[in-house]
N, C-alpha and C positions, 0 to 999 in steps of 0.2 A: 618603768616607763611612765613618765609624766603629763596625760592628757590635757589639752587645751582646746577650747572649741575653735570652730570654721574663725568664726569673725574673729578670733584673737590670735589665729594662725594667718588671717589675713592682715593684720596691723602689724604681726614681726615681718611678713613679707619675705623672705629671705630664710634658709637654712633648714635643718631639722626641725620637724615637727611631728607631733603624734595626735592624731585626732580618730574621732569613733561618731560612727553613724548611722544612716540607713540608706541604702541605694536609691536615690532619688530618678536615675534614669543610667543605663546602660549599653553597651553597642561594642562591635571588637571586629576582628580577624587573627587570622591565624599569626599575626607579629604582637598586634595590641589591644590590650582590653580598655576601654573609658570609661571609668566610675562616676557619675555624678553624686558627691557623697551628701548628704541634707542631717545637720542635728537644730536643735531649736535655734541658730541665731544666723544660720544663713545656707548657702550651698556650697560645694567646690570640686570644683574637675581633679581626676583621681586619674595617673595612666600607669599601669601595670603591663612592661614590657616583658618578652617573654626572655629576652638575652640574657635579664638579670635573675630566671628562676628556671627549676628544673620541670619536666614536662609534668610531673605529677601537679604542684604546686600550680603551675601554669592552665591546667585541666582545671583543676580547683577556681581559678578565677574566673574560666571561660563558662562556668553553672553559676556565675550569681544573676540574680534575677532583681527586679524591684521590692524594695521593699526589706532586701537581708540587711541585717546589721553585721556591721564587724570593725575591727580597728585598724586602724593604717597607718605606717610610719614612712615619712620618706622627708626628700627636699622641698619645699616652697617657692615658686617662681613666681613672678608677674608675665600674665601671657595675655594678651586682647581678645584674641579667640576663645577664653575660656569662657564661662557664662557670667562668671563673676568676675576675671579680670586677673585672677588665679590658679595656676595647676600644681598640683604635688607629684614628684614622680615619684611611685612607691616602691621602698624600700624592700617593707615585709608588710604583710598583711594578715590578718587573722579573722576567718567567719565567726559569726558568736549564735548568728540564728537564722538558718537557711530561710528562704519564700519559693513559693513556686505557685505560679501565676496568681498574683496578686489580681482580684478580682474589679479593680475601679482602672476606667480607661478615661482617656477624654471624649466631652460631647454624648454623653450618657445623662440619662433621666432623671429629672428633680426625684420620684417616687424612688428610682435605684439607688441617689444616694443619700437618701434619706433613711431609706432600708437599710444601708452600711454606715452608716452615720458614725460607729465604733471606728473605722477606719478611714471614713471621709475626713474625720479630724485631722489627719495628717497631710492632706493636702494645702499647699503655698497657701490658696485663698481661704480658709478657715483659721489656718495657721494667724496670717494677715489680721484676720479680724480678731481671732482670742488677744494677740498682742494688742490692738486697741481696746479690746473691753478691757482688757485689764488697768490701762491706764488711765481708761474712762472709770474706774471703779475706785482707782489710789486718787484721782485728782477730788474725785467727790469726800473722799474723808480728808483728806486733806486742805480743802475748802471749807468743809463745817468744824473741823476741828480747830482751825484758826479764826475762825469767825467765832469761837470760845461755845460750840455746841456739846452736848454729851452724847455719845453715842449709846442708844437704849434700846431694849428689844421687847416685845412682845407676843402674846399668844399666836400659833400656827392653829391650834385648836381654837373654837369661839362659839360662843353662844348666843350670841345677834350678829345681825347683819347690819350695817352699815352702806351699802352702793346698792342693791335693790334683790328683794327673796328671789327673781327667777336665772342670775347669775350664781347660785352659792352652786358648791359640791359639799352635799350631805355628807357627814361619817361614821360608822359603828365606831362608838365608842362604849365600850360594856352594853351594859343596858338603858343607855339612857338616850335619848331621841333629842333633836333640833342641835346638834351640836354642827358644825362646819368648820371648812377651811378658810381661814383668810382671805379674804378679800383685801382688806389692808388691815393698819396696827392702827387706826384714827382714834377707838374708841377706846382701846386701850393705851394709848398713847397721849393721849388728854391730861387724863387724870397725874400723869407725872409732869407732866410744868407744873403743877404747883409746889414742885418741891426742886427740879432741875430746871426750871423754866425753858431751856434751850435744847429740844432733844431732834437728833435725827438719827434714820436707820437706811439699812440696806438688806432687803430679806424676801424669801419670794412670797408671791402672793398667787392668789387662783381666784379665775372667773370662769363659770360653766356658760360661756359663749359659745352660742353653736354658729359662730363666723368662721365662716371658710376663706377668710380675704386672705394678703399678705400681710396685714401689720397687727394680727392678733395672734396671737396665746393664751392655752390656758392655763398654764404655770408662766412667770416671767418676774423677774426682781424688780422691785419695786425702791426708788428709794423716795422715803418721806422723811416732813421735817414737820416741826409743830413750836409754835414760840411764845412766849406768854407777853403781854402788856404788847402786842403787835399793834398796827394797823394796817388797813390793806394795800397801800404802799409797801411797806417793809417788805410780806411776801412775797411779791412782785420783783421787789431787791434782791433779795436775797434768790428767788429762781432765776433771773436772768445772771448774776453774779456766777453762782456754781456751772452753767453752761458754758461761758465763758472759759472760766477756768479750765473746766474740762477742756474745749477746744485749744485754748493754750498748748497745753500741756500734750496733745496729739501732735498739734503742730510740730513743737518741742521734741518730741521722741518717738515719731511714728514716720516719719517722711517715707521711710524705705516702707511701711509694709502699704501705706497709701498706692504707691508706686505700683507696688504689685497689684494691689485694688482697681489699678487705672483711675484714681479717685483724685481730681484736681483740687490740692490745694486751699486753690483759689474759691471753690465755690464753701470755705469754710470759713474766710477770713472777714468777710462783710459781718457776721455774726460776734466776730471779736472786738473788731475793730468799729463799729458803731452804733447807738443804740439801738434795742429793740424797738419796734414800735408799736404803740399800746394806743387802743381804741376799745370804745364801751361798742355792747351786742349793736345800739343801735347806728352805730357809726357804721357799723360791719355792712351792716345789711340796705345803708343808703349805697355804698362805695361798689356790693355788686351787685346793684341794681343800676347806676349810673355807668361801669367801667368793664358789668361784665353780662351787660344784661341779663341780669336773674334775679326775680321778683321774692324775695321769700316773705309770707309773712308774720309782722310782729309775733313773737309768742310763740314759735318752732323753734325745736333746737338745730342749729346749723349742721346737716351731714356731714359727712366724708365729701363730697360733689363740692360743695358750700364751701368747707375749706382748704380744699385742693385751690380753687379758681380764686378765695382769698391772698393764698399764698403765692400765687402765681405776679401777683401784683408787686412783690419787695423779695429783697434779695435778706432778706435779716429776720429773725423770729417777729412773730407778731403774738402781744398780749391782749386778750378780747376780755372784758371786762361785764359788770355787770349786767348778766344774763338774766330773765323773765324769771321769779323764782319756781314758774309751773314744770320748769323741765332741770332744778336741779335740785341738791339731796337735803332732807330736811333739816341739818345740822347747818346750812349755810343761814348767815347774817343776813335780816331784810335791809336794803339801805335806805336811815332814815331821812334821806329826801325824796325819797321815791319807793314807797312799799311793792313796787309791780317788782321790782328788780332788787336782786341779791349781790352780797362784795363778793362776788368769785368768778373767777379769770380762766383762762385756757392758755396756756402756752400751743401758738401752729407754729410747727417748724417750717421751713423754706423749702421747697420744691415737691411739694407735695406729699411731706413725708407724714402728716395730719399732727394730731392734736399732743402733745407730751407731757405737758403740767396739765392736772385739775388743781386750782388752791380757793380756798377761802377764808373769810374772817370766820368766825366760829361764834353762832347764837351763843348768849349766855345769858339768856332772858331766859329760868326752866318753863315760865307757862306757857311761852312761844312755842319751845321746846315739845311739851308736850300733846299742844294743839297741833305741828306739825306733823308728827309721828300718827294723832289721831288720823288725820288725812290724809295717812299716808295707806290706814288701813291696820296700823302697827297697835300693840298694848304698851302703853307708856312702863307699866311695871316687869317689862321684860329687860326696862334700861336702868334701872333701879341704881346700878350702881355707877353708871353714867350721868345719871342726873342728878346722883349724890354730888356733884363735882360743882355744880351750881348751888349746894345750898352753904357749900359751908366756904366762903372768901372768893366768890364770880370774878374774874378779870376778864375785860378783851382780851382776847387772843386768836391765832387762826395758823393754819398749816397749809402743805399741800403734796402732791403725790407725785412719781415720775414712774415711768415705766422706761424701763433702762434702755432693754431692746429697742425701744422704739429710737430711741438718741443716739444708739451705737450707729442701728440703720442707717439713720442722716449721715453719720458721722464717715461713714465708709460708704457710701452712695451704694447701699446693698437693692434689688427689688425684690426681695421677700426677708419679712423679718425672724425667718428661721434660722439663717444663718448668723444672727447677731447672739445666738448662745447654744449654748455645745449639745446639747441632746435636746430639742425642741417638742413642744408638748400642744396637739393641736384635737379637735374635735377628732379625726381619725387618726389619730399617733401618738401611742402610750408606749411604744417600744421602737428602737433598741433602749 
C-alpha cells in the first residue's frame, strides 16, 4: 500500500488512492459515517458506507472520535459539497490510534489553549501560521545567502549585557556569577566581520520583560545581521530588502493558509510593492503632532501609543531614523552632524503591529565607546574583549536585530503574538 497525502490525492483527482490521517471532524448514522480526514497539507471528506462492510467493521467506524489517526483506502471524486471539493468513498480503512473526547472545542479560552498548547498545534489556525513561519524563516536565508552573507552563530550563554542589566535572565552556571542568556549575538557577533565581514543569524534570544502586552516574549527568534565597511543607508537596504522577500515569497506559497487566516492579501502587497518610508525621530514627531495631535517632546523615546498612530498614517513600513542618543544603547554611532542624535532606525510595521527592526551604525571610536558604557553606569573592562575589536584595524560598520514573531504576526494579521511560534514563553508561561 502506497501512501500519498490529501493535497496529492487531490491533484490525481480521480481513482484509487490511499491516504493516512487524523480525524479532523466527524458525524454518521446508522447507513454512513463522514470522515473529515486532516494530514499536514490539507483536509478531505472520507464516507464509509455500511453496504460495503460487515457490522463489526462497521461498529468499528461508528467509535471514531476526533482526533484518531488511521488509513483509508478507497475511490477519489470531485464533489462541491465536500469541504474541500473532494470525497473518497472508503474502501477499507484501518485505525492506527484510537481518541476519545479530545479535549479542545471551539470558542474556548486564550488561557485553555494555551494550557493545551501540545495539542492546540494541530488546529487549521496554528497549523496556518507554522506553515508561514516557516517560509518566513527559508525566505530570510535565502535573502542573506544571496546577498553573499555567512551564516554565524554565537553564544546563548554571555557574560555582558548589551540592551540593558534589568532585562537579562541570570544563570547557574557552576560556580561562577553574572553569567546570562542572550539577549542578542551583537557583541559577539562584531568581532567576526573582521574576518567574514557579512554575517547573519537566526537564533533565540531572552529578555526578562515583565510585559504582559500581546507583542512580547521572553524567548522569541531573533534574526540579526552585522556588515562591515557599512553605512547607515546600506542597513536600512538591506532591512527593508529581506522583508520584502519574505512577503514575496508568502505571497508565492501561502495563499491557502492566508485564506484560512481570513488574512487579506492585500493588506501585504503595498509593502512589496513600494517603498518604505523613512523619516528622522524629528520628522516623526512634527507629523503627529500636526496629523495626529500628539505633542511629544524632543528627547522621549516614541511608545507603543506613538507608534501605533505613526503607523496608522501609511500603508507600508516606516523607517524612523536618528533618534536622541539619550534613549538608545551605547554601542550606537553619534551622527557627526549633529551629536544629540545617533545613526539608528526602527523599522514600524503597518497597522499597528509596532516596532520590528532596531539597527544601527556601530561607534568605533573605543574612547567614545568607553565614555558611553561609563554613563551608562557599566566597567569598560567587563568589555575587554569587545573593545579589543577597536584597537586592532576599526572599520565602520553596523547591524541590526528583528524579532521574528513580531513580522510573522503582521504577516498573518494575528492579535496576539503568541500564536506566531509553537510553545510561547511569557512572564506567566513556562509550560507546556
Amino acid at each position: 500500500m502506497k501512501f500519498i497525502s490529501i493535497k496529492e490525492a487531490m491533484k490525481k483527482g480521480s481513482g484509487k488512492v490511499s491516504v493516512r490521517g487524523w480525524v479532523h471532524r466527524e458525524r454518521g448514522s446508522n447507513k454512513f459515517k463522514f470522515i473529515v480526514l486532516r494530514d499536514a497539507t490539507d483536509l478531505m471528506q472520507c464516507v464509509i458506507k455500511k453496504e460495503k462492510f460487515d457490522e463489526k467493521k462497521f461498529e468499528e467506524a461508528d467509535k471514531l472520535q476526533v482526533e484518531c489517526s488511521m488509513y483509508i483506502t478507497g475511490t477519489i471524486k470531485a464533489d462541491k459539497r465536500a469541504p474541500t471539493g473532494f470525497e473518497i468513498e472508503v474502501d477499507d480503512f484501518t485505525v492506527i490510534g484510537w481518541s476519545d473526547s479530545f479535549p479542545l472545542q471551539a470558542d474556548q479560552s486564550r488561557e485553555f489553549m494555551d494550557d493545551n498548547r501540545h495539542l492546540a498545534l494541530r488546529t487549521r489556525k496554528l497549523t496556518a501560521v507554522m506553515k508561514i513561519r516557516h517560509t518566513v524563516f527559508g525566505a530570510f536565508h535565502e535573502y542573506f545567502r544571496g546577498e553573499g552573507f555567512y551564516e554565524y552563530q554565537s553564544p546563548i550563554f554571555q557574560s555582558v549585557q548589551c540592551e540593558g542589566g534589568s532585562t537579562l535572565f541570570g544563570v547557574k552556571y557552576f560556580d561562577k556569577k553574572d553569567v546570562f542568556l542572550a539577549q542578542t549575538w551583537q557583541l559577539y557577533a562584531e568581532p567576526a566581520i573582521f574576518s567574514l565581514e557579512k554575517i547573519y543569524t537566526m537564533a533565540p534570544s531572552f529578555r526578562a520583560e515583565k510585559s504582559k502586552t500581546s507583542r512580547h516574549l521572553t524567548e522569541y527568534w531573533h534574526a540579526e545581521m552585522e556588515v562591515a565597511w557599512s553605512t547607515f543607508k546600506d542597513l536600512q537596504d538591506y532591512g527593508e530588502g529581506v522583508i520584502k522577500h519574505a512577503i514575496k515569497r508568502v505571497l508565492e506559497k501561502n495563499q491557502e493558509e492566508l485564506k484560512i487566516l481570513e488574512r487579506d492579501p492585500k493588506k501585504l502587497e503595498p509593502s512589496l510593492k513600494k517603498p518604505f518610508v523613512r523619516m528622522t525621530y524629528t520628522e516623526a514627531l512634527k507629523l503627529l503632532k500636526e496629523k495626529c495631535k500628539m505633542d511629544v517632546p524632543w528627547g522621549k523615546d516614541m511608545r507603543t501609543i506613538e507608534e501605533d498612530k505613526l503607523s496608522s498614517l501609511f500603508d507600508v513600513f516606516i523607517i524612523c531614523t536618528h533618534y536622541p542618543k539619550e534613549v538608545k544603547a551605547f554601542y550606537m554611532m553619534e551622527d557627526e552632524n549633529d551629536p544629540k542624535v545617533v545613526l539608528g532606525a526602527d523599522f514600524i510595521a503597518p497597522e499597528g503591529y509596532g516596532e520590528i527592526i532596531g539597527c544601527s551604525q556601530r561607534e568605533h571610536d573605543i574612547e567614545k565607546l568607553k565614555k558611553r558604557l561609563r554613563d551608562m553606569g557599566e566597567n569598560p573592562d567587563e568589555y575587554d574583549f569587545y573593545l579589543d575589536t577597536r584597537k586592532y584595524g576599526s572599520i565602520p560598520h553596523g547591524g541590526w536585530g528583528m524579532g521574528m514573531e513580531r513580522l510573522i504576526s503582521w504577516m498573518c494579521g494575528l492579535d496576539n503574538i503568541k500564536d506566531a511560534i509553537p510553545f510561547p514563553r511569557t512572564p506567566l508561561r513556562y509550560k507546556p
